[in-house]
N, C-alpha and C positions, 0 to 999 in steps of 0.2 A: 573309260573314265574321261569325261570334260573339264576341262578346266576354263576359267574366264580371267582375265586380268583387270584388277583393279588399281583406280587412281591412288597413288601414294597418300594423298589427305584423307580417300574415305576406306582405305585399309588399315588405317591405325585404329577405327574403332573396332573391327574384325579381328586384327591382336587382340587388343585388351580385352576381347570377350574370350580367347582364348584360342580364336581358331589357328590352325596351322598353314602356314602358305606351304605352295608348292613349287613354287619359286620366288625368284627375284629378278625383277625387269633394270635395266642399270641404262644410264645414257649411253653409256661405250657400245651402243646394241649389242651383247651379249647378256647372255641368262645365267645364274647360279639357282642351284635348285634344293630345295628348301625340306625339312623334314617332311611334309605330307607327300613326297618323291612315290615313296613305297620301294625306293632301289635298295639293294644288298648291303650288311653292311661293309663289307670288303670293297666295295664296288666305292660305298659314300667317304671311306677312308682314302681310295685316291683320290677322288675329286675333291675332296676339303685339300689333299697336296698339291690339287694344282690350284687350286683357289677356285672351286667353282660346286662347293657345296658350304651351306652354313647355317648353323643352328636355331638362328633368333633374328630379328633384325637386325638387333645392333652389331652381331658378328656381321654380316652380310654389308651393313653399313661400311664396318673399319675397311673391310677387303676390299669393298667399291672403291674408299676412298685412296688406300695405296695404290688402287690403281690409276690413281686421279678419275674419278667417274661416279656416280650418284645415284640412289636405287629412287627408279621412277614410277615404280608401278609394284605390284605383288602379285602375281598367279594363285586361286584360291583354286581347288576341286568343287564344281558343280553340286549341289546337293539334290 
């Protein structure tokens, strides 16, 4: 699987067509990663506790922003 990272402005139209990201790029340079993962779901249960899986943007937004930090980019899977 490849993945490519897209600019925050031109992945919102990629949402709203429906795709899934596979992550979330954030300024604190750290990743949370995103339903198109394909990891376990036991596995995506810890990582939403540590804060580092999340469902939608705007989940992945809120938890950026608790952490003071900003989602800069989206990881899509290669087609």
């Amino acid at each position: 699987m490849m993945t490519s990272l897209v600019d925050i402005g031109d992945a919102r139209g990629r949402l709203e067509s429906g795709e899934l990201p596979y992550a979330f790029e954030m300024s604190d340079r750290s990743t949370m990663v995103g339903p198109a993962c394909g990891f376990g779901t036991d596995y995506l249960v810890h990582l939403r506790e540590e804060g580092r899986y999340a469902e939608s943007f705007e989940e992945a937004s809120k938890m950026a922003g608790a952490r003071g930090a900003t989602i800069i980019g989206i990881w899509f899977v290669k087609a």
